[in-house]
C-alpha positions as CSV (number, residue, x, y, z in Angstrom):
1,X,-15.9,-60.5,174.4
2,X,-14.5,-58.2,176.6
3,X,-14.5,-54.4,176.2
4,X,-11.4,-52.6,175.1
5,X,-13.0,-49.8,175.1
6,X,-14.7,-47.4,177.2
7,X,-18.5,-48.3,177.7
8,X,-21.0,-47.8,180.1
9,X,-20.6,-51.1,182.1
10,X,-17.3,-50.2,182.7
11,X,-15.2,-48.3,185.2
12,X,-14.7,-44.9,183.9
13,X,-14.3,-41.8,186.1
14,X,-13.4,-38.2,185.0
15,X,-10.3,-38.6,187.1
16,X,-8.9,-41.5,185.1
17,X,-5.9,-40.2,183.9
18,X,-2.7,-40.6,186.1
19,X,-0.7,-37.6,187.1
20,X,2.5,-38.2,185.1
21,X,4.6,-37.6,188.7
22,X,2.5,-40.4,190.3
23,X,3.1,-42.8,187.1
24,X,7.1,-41.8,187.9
25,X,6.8,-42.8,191.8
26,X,4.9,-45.8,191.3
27,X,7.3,-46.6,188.9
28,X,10.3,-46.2,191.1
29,X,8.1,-48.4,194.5
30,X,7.6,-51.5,192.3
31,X,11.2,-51.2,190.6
32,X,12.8,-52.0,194.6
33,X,14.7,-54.6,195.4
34,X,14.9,-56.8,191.3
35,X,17.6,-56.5,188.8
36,X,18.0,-53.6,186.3
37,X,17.0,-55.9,183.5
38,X,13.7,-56.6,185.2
39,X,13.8,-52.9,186.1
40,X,13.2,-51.3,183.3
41,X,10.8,-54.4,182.2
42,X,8.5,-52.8,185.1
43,X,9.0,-49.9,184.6
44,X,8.0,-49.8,181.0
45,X,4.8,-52.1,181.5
46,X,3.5,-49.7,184.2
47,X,4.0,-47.1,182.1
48,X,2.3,-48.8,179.4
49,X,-0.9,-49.7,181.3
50,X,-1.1,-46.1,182.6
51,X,-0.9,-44.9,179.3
52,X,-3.6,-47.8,178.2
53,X,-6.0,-46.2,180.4
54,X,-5.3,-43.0,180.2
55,X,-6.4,-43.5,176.0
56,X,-9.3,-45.9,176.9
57,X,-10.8,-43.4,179.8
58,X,-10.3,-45.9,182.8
59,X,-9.0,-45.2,186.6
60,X,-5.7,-46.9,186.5
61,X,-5.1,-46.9,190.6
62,X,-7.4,-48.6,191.6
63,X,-8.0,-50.2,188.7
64,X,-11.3,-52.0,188.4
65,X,-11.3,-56.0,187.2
66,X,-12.5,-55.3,184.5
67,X,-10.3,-53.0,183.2
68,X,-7.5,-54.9,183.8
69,X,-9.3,-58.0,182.0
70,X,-9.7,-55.8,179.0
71,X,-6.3,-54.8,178.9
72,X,-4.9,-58.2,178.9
73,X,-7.2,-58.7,175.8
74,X,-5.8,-55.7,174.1
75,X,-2.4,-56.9,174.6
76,X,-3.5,-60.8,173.2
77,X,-4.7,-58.5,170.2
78,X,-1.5,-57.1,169.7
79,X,0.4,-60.4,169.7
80,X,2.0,-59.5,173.0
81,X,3.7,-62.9,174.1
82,X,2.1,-64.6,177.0
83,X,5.0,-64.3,179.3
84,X,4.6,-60.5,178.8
85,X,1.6,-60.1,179.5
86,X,1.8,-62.5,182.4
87,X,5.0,-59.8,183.4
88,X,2.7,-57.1,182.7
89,X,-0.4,-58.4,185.2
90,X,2.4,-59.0,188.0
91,X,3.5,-55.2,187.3
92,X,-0.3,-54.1,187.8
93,X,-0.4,-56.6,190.9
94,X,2.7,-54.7,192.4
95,X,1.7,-51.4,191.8
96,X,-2.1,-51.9,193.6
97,X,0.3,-54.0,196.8
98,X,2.6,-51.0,197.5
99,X,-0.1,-47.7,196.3
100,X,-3.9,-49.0,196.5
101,X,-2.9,-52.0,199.6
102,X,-6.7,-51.5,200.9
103,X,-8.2,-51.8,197.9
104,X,-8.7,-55.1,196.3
105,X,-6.2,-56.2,193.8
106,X,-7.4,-56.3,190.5
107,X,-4.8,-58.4,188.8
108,X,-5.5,-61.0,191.4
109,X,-9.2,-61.4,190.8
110,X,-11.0,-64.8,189.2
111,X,-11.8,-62.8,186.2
112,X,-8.3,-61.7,185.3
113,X,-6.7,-65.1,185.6
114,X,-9.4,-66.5,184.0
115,X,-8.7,-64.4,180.7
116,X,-5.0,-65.4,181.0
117,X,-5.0,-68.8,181.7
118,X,-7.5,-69.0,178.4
119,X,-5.1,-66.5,176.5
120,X,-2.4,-69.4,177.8
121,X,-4.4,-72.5,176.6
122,X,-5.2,-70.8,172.9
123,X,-1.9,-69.5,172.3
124,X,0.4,-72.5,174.5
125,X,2.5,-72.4,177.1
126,X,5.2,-72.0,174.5
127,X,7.0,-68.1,174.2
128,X,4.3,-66.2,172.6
129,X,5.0,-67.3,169.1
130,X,1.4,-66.8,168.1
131,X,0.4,-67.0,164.7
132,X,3.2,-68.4,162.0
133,X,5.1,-65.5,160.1
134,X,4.1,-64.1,157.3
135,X,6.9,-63.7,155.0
136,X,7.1,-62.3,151.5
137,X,6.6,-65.2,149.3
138,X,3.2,-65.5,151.3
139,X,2.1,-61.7,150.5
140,X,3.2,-61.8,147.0
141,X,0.5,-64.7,146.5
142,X,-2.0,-62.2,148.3
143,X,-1.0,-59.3,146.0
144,X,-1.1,-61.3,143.1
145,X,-4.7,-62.7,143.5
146,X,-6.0,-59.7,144.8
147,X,-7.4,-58.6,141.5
148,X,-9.0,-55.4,139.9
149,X,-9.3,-51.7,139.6
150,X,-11.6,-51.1,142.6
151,X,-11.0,-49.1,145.7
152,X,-11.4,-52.2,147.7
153,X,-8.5,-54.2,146.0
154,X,-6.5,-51.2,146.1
155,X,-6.6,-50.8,149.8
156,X,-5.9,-54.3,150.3
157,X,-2.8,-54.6,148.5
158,X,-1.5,-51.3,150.4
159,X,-2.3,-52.8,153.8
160,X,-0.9,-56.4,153.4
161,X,2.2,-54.5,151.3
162,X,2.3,-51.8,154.2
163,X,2.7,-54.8,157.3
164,X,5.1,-56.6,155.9
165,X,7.3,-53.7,154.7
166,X,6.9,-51.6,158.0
167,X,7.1,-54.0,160.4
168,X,4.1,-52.0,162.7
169,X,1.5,-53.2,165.2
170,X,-2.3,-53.6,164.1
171,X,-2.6,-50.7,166.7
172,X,-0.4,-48.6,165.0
173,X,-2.0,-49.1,161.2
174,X,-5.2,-48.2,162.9
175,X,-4.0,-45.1,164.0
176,X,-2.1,-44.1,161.1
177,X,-3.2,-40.8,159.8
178,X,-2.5,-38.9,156.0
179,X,-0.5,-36.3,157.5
180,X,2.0,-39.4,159.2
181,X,3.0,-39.5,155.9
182,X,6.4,-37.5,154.6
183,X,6.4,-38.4,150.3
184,X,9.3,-35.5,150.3
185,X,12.1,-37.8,149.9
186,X,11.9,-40.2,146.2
187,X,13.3,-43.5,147.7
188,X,10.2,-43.7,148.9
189,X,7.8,-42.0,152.0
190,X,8.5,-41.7,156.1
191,X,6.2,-42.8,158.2
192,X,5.6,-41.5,162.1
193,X,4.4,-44.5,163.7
194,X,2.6,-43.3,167.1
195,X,3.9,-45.2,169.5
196,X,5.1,-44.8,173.3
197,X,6.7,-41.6,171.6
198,X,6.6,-40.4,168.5
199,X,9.1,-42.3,165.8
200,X,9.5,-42.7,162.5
201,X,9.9,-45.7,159.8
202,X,11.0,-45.5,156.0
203,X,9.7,-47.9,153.4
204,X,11.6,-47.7,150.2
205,X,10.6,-48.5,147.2
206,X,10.4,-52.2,145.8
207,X,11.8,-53.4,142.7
208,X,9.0,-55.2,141.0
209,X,6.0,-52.4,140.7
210,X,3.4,-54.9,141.2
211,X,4.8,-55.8,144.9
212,X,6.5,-52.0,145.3
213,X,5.0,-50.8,148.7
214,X,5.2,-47.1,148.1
215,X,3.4,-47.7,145.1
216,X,1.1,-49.6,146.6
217,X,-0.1,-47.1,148.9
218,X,0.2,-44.1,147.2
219,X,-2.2,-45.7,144.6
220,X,-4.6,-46.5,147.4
221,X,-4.8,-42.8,148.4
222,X,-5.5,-41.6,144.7
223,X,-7.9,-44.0,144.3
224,X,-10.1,-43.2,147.6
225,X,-9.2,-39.6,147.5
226,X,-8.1,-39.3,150.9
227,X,-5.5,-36.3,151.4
228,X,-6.1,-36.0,155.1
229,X,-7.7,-38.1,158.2
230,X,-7.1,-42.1,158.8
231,X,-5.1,-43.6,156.1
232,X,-6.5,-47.4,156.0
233,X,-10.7,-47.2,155.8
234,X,-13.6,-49.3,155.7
235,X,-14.8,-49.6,152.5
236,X,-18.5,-50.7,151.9
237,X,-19.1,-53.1,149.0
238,X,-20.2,-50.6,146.6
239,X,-17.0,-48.9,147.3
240,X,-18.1,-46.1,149.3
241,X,-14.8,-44.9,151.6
242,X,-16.0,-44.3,155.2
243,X,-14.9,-41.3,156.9
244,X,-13.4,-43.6,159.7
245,X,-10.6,-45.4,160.1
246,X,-10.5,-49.4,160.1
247,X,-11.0,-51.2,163.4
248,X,-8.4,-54.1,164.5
249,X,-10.9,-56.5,163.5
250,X,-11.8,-55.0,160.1
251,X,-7.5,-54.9,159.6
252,X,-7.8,-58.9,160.3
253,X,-10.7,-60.0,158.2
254,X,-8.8,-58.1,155.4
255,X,-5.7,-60.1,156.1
256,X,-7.2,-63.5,156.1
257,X,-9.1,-63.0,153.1
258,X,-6.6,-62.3,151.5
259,X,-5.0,-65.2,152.8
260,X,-7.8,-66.9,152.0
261,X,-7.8,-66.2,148.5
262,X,-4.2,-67.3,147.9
263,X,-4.7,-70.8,149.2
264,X,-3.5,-70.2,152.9
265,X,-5.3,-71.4,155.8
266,X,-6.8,-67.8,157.5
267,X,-7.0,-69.5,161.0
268,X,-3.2,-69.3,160.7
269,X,-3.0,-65.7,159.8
270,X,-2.8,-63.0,161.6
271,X,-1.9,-59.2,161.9
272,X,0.9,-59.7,163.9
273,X,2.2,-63.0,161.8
274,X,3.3,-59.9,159.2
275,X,5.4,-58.4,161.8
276,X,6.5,-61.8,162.5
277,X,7.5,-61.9,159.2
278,X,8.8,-58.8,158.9
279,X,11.3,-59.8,161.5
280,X,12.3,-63.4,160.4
281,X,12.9,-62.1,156.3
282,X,15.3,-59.3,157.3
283,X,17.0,-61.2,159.8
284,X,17.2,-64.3,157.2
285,X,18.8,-61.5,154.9
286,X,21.5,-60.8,157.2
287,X,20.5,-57.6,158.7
288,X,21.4,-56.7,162.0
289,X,19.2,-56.6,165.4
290,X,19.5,-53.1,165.7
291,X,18.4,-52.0,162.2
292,X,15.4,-54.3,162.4
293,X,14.9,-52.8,166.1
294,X,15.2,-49.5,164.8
295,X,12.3,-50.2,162.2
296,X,9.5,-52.2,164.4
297,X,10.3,-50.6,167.7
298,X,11.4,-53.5,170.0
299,X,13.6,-52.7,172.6
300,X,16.0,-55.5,173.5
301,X,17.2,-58.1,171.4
302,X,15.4,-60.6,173.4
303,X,12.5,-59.6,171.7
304,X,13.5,-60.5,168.2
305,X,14.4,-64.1,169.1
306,X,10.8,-65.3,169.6
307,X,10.5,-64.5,165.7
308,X,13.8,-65.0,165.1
309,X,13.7,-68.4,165.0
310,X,11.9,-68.9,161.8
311,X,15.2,-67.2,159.8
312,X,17.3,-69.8,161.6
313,X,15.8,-72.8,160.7
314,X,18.1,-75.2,158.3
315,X,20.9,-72.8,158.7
316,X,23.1,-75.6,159.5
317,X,23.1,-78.9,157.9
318,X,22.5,-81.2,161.1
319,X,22.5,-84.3,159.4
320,X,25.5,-83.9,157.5
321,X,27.5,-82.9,160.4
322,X,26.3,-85.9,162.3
323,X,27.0,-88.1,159.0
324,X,24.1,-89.1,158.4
């Protein structure tokens, strides 16, 4: 597995943070000469590795093999489609062509297209569609089997209630802190989501209390007494809360047990499927792209169609239009 993180193998240098004004003119050198859509597109993925490795405590120009490697896994984590990261290692390849041109190109190297052409092969050729959705239906099974008083079970229910309902990365749950949390208003609490800039989500409350979000979670936090520091925690079997927040992995084992437990397959089930679903149920409801947009934090409609798809399905009657 490769590192996402620093660690002593890897590259890391006290002068791994870019200078904000460099990000800005190596953002404007590999933005000559394409179209505005594709633009922005490298724009905002230059920005996002600098800002990867800025967090992770890498040099981002040059930019080591490795690193580059392990932020291509990060991304697959996330549930980034492969043509994005494929867009996203082209970025990287332009920025090291017109600012590091002696140095070797990282994005070039065996190792880097090694990791994307198996990211490719797990995941298909296809448009990123990753794991299925999750959609409601599916997490009220979870809720419903995920029995008892304990800490544990409490937590569980919040998180699977909390990624549906929010719509937010397995990044972004990670990072989610007690004081992100706003319970001022009763329809139900504001979330600020830490993302390229700060933003903000509301999750209102549900109609049936035993699938009601807010509840949910607010339940969870009496139960572990938490009134500051990470939100979702690793609890130990004799339902000890740690003072640290859940990893990715920990936020994924938690998913597909629960899956698990409600008769799903958990090879199918992912993190990201519940932003997936997310997506697909409000869409299937009628809402429109920018509302959902303003909720998960996607940027173009574009993005929304690769889970879009799902909500679309037997729209039309095909085979009574074609009489059969």
């Amino acid at each position: 597995m490769l590192p996402t993180t620093a660690s002593p193998s890897a590259p890391v240098t006290t002068d791994a943070p870019l200078a904000p004004e460099l990000v800005e003119r190596i953002a404007q050198a590999i933005e000559a000469g394409v179209s505005v859509n594709t633009r922005r597109a490298y724009r905002a993925d230059w920005q996002h590795f600098a800002g990867w490795c800025q967090a992770q405590g890498r040099r981002g120009l040059p930019a080591a093999a490795e690193t580059v490697a392990a932020y291509v896994v990060a991304l697959e984590a996330e549930g980034f489609a492969v043509s994005t990261i494929r867009r996203r290692v082209a970025t990287i390849s332009k920025a090291h062509g017109s600012q590091a041109p002696t140095a070797s190109n990282p994005a070039r190297s065996e190792l880097v297209r090694g990791v994307v052409r198996g990211i490719t092969r797990t995941r298909g050729e296809g448009h990123g569609q990753g794991a299925p959705p999750i959609l409601p239906g599916h997490v009220r099974g979870m809720v419903d089997r995920l029995e008892g008083d304990g800490v544990k079970a409490a937590r569980d229910r919040a998180l699977v209630l909390f990624l549906l309902t929010s719509g937010v990365r397995r990044s972004e749950l990670v990072g989610l802190t007690v004081a992100d949390l706003d319970w001022s208003d009763p329809r139900g609490v504001v979330v600020t989501i830490r993302r390229g800039k700060t933003d903000q989500t509301s999750i209102t409350r549900g109609r049936d209390a035993s699938t009601c979000p807010v509840r949910a979670l607010r339940g969870y936090l009496t139960a572990a007494g938490l009134g500051a520091g990470p939100v979702f925690r690793s609890i130990d079997r004799h339902g000890h809360v740690s003072d640290k927040g859940m990893t990715g992995a920990g936020v994924a084992y938690v998913v597909k047990r629960a899956a698990e437990i409600s008769g799903m397959n958990p090879a199918q089930v992912s993190p990201h499927g519940f932003r997936a679903g997310h997506v697909s149920a409000r869409r299937a409801a009628g809402e429109d792209a920018a509302a959902v947009m303003d909720t998960t934090g996607h940027r173009s409609v574009a993005m929304l169609k690769r889970y879009d798809r799902a909500s679309r399905r037997f729209r039309s009657d095909v085979s009574a239009s074609l009489g059969l």
